[in-house]
C-alpha positions as CSV (number, residue, x, y, z in Angstrom):
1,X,1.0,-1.1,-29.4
2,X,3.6,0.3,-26.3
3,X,2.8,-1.2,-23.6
4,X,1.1,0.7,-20.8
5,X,2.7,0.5,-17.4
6,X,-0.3,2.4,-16.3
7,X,-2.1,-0.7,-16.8
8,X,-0.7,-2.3,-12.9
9,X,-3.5,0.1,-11.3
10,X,-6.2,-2.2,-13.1
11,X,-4.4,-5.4,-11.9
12,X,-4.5,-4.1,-8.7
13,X,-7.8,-3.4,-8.6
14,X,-9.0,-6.7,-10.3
15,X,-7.1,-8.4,-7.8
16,X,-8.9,-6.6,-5.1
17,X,-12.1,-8.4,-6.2
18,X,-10.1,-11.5,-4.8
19,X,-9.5,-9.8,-1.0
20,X,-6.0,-9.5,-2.2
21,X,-3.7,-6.2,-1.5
22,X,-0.1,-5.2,-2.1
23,X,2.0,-6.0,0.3
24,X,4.0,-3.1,-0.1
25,X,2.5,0.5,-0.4
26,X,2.1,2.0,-3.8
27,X,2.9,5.5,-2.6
28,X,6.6,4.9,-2.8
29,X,7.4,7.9,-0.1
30,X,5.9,5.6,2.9
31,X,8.6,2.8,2.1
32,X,11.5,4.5,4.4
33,X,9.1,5.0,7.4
34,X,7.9,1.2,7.0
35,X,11.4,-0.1,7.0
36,X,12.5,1.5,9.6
37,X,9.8,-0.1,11.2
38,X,10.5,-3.6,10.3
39,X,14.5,-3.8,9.1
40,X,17.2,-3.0,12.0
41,X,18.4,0.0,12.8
42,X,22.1,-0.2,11.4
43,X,21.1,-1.6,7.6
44,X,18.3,0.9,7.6
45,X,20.1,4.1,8.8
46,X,23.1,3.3,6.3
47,X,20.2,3.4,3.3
48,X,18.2,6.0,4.8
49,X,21.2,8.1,6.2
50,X,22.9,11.0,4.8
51,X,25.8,13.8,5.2
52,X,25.8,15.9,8.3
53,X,22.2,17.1,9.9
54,X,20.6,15.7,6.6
55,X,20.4,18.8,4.8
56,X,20.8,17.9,1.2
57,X,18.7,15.0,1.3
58,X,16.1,17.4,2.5
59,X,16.6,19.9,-0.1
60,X,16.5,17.5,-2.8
61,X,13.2,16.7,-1.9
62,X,12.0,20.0,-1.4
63,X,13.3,21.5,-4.7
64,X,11.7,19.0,-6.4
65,X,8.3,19.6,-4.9
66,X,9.0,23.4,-5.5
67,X,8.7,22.6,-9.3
68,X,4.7,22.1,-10.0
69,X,3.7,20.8,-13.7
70,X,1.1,22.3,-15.9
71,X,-1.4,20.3,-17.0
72,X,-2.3,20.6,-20.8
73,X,-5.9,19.0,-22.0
74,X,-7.7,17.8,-24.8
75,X,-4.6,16.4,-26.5
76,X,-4.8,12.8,-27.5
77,X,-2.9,10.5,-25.0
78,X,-4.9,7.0,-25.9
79,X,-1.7,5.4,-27.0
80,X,1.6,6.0,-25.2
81,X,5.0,4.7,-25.7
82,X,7.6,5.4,-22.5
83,X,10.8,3.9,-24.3
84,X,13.4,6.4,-25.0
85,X,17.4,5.7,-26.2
86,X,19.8,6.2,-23.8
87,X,23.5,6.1,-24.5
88,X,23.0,4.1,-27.7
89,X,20.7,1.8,-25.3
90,X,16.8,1.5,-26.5
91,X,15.1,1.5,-22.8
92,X,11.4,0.9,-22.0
93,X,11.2,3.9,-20.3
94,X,13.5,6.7,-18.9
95,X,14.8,4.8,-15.3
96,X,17.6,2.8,-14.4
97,X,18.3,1.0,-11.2
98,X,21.1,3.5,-9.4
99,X,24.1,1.8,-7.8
100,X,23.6,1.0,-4.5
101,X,26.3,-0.8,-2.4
102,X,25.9,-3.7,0.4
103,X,22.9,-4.9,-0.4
104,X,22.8,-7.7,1.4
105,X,22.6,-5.5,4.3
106,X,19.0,-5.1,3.6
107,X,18.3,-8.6,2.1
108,X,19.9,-11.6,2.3
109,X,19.7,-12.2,-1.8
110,X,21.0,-8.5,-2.1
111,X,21.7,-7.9,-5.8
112,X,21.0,-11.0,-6.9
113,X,17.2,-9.6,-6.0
114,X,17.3,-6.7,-7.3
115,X,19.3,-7.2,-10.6
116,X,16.7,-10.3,-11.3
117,X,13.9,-7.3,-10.6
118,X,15.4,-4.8,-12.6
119,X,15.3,-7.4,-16.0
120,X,12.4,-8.4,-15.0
121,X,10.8,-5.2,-15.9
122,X,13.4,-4.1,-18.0
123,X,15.2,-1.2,-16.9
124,X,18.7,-1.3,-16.6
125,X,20.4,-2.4,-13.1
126,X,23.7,-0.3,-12.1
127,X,26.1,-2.6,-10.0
128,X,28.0,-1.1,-7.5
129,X,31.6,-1.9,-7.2
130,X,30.6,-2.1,-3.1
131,X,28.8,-5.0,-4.3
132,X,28.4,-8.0,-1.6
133,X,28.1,-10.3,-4.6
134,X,30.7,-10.6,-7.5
135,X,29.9,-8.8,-10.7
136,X,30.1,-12.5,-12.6
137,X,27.4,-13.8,-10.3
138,X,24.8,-10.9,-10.9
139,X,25.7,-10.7,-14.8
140,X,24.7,-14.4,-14.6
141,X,21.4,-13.9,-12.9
142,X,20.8,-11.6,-15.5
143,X,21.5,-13.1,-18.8
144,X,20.9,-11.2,-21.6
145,X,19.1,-8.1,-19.6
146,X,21.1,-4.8,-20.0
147,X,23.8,-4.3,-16.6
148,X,25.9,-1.1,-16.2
149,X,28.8,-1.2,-14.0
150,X,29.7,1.9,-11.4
151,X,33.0,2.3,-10.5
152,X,34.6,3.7,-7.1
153,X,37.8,5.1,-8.8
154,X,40.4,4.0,-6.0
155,X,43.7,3.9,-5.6
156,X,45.5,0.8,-7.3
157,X,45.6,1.0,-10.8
158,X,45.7,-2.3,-11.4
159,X,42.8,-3.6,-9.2
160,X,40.7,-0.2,-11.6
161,X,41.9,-2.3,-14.9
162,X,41.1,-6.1,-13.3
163,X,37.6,-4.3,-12.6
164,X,37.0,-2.7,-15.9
165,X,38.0,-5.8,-17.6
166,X,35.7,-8.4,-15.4
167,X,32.8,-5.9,-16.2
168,X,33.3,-5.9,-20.1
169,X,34.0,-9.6,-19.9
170,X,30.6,-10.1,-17.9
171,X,28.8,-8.0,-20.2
172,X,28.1,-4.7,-18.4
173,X,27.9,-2.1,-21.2
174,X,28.2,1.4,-19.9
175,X,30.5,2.2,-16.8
176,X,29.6,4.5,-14.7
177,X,32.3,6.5,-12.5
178,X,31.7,8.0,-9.4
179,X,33.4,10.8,-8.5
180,X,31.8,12.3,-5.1
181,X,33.0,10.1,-2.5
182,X,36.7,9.8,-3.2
183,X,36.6,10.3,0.9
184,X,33.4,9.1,3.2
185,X,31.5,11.9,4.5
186,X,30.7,12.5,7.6
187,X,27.2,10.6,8.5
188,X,26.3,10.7,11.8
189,X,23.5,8.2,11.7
190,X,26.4,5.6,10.9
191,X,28.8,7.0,13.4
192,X,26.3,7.6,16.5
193,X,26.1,3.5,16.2
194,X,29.2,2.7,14.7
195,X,28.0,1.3,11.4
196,X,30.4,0.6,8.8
197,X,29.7,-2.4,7.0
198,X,33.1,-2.2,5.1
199,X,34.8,-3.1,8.2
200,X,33.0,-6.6,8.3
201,X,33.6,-7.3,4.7
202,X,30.2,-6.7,3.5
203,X,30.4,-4.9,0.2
204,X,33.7,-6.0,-0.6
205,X,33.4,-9.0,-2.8
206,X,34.1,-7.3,-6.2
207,X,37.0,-6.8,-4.6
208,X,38.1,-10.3,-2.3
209,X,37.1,-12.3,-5.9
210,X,40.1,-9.6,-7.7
211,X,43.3,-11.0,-8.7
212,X,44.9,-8.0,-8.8
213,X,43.4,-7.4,-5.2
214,X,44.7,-10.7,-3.8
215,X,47.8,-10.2,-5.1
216,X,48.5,-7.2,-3.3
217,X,47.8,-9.3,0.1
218,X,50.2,-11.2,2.3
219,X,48.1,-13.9,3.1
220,X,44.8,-15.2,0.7
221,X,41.3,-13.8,2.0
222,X,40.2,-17.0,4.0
223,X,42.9,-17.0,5.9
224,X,43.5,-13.2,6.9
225,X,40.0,-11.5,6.7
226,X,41.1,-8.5,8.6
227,X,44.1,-7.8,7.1
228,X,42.3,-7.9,3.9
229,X,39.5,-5.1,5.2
230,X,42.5,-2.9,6.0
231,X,43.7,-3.5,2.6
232,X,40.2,-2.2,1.0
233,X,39.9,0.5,2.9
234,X,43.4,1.9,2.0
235,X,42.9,1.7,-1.7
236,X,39.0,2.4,-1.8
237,X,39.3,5.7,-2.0
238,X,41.8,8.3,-4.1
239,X,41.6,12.2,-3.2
240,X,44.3,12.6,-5.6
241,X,42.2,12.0,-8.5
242,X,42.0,14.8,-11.2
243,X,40.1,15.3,-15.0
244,X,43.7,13.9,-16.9
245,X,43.4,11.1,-14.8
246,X,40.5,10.0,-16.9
247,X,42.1,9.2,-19.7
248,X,43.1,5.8,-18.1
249,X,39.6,4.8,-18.1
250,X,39.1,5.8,-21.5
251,X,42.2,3.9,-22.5
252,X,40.5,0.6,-21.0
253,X,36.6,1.1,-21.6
254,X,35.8,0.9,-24.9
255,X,32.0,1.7,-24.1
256,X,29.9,4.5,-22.9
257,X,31.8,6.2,-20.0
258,X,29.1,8.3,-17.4
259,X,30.5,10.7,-14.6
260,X,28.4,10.5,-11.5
261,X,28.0,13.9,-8.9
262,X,28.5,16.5,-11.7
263,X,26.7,19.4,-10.4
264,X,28.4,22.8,-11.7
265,X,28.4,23.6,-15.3
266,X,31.5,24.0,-15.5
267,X,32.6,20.4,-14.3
268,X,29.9,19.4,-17.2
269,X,32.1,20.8,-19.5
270,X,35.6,19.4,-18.8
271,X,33.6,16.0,-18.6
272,X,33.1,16.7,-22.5
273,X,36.4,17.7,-23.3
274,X,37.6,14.7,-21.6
275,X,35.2,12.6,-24.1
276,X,33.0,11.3,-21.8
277,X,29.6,10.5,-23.0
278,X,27.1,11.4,-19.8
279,X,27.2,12.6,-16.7
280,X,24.7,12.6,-13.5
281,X,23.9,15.2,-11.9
282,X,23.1,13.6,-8.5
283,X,24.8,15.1,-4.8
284,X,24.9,11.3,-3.7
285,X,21.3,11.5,-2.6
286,X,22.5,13.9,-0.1
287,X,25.1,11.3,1.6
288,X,28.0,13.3,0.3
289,X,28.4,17.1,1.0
290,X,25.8,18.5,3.6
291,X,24.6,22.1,2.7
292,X,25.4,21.2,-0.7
293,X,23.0,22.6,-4.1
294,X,20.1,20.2,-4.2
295,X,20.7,18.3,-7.5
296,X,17.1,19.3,-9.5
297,X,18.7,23.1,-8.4
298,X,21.6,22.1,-10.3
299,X,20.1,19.8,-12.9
300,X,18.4,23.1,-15.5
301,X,22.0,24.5,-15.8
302,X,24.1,21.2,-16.9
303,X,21.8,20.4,-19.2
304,X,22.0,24.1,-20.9
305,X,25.6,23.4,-20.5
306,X,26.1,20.5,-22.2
307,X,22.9,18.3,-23.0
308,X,23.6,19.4,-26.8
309,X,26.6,17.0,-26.4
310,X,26.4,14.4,-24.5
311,X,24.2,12.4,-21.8
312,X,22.2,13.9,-18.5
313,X,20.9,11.7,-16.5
314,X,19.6,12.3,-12.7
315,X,19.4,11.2,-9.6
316,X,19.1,12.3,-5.9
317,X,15.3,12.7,-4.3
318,X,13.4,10.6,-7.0
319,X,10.4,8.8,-5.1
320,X,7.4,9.2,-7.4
321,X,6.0,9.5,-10.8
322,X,5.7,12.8,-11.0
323,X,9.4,13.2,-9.8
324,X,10.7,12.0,-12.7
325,X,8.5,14.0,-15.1
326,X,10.0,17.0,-13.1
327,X,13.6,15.8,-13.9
328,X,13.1,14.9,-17.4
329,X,10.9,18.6,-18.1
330,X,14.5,20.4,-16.3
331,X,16.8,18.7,-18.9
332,X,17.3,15.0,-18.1
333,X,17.5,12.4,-20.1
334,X,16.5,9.7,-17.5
335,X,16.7,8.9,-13.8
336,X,18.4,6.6,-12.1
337,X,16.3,5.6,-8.9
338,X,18.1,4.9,-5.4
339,X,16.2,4.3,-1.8
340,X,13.0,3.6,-3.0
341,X,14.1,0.2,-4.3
342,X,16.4,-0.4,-1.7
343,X,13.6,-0.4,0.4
344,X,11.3,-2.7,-1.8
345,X,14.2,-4.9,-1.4
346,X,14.5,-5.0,2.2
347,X,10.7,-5.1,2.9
348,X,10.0,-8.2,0.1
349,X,13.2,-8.8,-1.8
350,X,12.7,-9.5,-5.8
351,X,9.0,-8.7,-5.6
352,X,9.4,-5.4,-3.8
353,X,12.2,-4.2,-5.8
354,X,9.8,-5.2,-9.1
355,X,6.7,-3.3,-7.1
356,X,8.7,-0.3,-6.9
357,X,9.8,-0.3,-10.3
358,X,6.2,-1.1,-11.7
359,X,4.6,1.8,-8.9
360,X,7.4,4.4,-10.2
361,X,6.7,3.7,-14.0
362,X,2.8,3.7,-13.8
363,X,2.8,6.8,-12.0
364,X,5.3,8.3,-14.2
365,X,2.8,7.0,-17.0
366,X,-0.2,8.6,-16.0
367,X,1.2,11.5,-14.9
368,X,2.4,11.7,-18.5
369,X,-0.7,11.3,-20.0
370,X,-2.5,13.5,-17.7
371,X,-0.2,16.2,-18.3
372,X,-0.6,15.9,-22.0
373,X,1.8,13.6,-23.5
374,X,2.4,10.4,-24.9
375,X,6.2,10.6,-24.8
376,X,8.9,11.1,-22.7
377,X,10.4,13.4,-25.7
378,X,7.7,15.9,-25.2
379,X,8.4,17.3,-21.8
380,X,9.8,20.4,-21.4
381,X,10.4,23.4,-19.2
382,X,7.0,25.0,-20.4
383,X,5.3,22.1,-18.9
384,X,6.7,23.5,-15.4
385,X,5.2,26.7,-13.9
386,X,8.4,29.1,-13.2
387,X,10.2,28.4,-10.1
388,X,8.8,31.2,-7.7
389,X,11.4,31.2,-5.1
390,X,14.1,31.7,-7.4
């Protein structure tokens, strides 16, 4: 028998009978308004922040709630099983932990938390390579528990093969490449208060623990800090980057490559005919480009484009159940879930990042199950009614 993650609304319940409560809320959307409340004001409005007047991140939301599902009844949803294959991965349900950088800005175990979390309940974690802990010490908290590794493709070649090598050495199994933020964009929640955490060395220690990063430094880390900042912040990024360029990660990752921030059809394509194996449509969660498609907008057309051949997978405005049911009925093949987590983290570390994870899946669950189905496999467009404003 699957296992139910429906089943944490009767734990809940049963533990009421005790006086107890969560400590965090179980309707995932009131976690950015609570941490604003209780985190400060920099760590919070780097998470919660996005591109220009916020735009994107707004329309990502909104074009999600656009999409209403259908209820269908009298079809026999006693036994359910969420697990699904992903990349040549067996998952216990469609969700992975998206790559989110700094974390210790928001916690002071920062992925250690929320990589512990994540194989807690299963679901795959992402590392970022903006990490603020090395990728050998959260492959280690970890052990066996399935760790994907996302790259920021920058602009020394050698530091880009030290990193793909550490990450297959530490047993991260699909790499996931980033392509939407070969420059910062402009945020002006992080500019109005000067908020860079790069510039203090947080989210750099993928990169101070590289050999091929120290040895492009005068003097070691310890004893030039600065110098070494300026040194990640001049090969961080690479605007030069173009599709034949990918055929250097190819040559040195011999696993599942995913492209992250494909959102024309087109781009899809050459992702295929480069032999990638996924992509994910995701607009950053909005931090990127403001004004930009919202990525569910996008999401129906790469998947007709390519979902025949290789991996779709989602992200950007995910903060419920029922948001993921959406994604998966417009073509995905999972979701990779950002803030919501972030938050759980910053509210009550490990816990809140498993509470999120746990909220998310039994919502997901009984959405499922209320809309007629007992597997992820089964959703489809029909299960959406049409898009009116289109």
């Amino acid at each position: 028998m699957a296992k139910h993650w429906a089943d944490f609304q009767y734990e809940i319940y049963l533990n009421g009978m005790t006086g107890a409560v969560p400590r965090l809320p179980t309707d995932l959307t009131r976690l950015e308004e609570l941490a604003e409340l209780r985190l400060a004001p920099g760590p919070v409005g780097y998470v919660a922040g996005s591109a220009g007047d916020g735009s994107t991140a707004r329309a990502n939301r909104a074009a999600l709630a656009r999409r209403r599902i259908v209820p269908r009844m009298l079809r026999d949803v006693g036994e359910r099983d969420l697990s699904t294959e992903v990349l040549g991965r067996s998952l216990p349900a469609p969700l992975a932990l998206a790559p989110v950088g700094v974390l210790q800005i928001m916690h002071p175990d920062a992925e250690l938390a929320a990589a512990r979390g994540a194989a807690a309940q299963g679901v795959p974690y992402i590392l970022s390579s903006a990490s603020s802990t090395p990728m050998e010490q959260v492959a280690e908290a970890m052990g066996d528990a399935e760790r994907w590794f996302q790259l920021y493709w920058g602009k020394d070649r050698e530091v880009t093969r030290s990193f793909l090598g550490r990450a297959k050495a530490a047993g991260f199994s699909v790499l996931v490449v980033t392509l939407d933020t070969q420059l910062l964009a402009w945020r002006p929640r992080d500019l109005d208060q000067a908020y860079l955490p790069f510039v203090h060395g947080v989210g750099t220690a993928n990169y101070f623990t590289d050999p091929a990063f120290r040895a492009g430094l005068a003097r070691p880390v310890e004893e030039d800090p600065n110098a070494a900042v300026l040194h990640f912040l001049g090969l961080f990024g690479d605007p030069g980057k173009t599709w034949p360029d990918l055929a250097f990660l190819r040559e040195h990752w011999d696993g599942p490559i995913v492209l992250k921030g494909v959102l024309h059809p087109d781009d899809a394509r050459l992702a295929v005919d480069a032999g990638m194996d996924g992509v994910v449509v995701s607009n950053h969660g909005g931090r990127q480009v403001a004004g930009s498609v919202a990525a569910a907008d996008a999401l129906p057309r790469v998947a007709a484009a390519v979902g025949d051949r290789l991996t779709v997978l989602f992200d950007s405005g995910v903060r419920t159940g029922d948001d993921v049911f959406k994604a998966l009925a417009l073509g995905a093949r999972a979701v990779l879930l950002g803030r919501p987590y972030v938050y759980g983290l910053g509210l009550d570390g490990q816990a809140g990042v498993e509470h999120v994870v746990r909220c998310l899946l039994a919502e997901f669950d009984l959405t499922l199950a209320l809309s007629g189905h007992t597997h992820p496999g089964s959703v489809s467009a029909t299960d959406l009614a049409p898009d009116t404003t289109a």
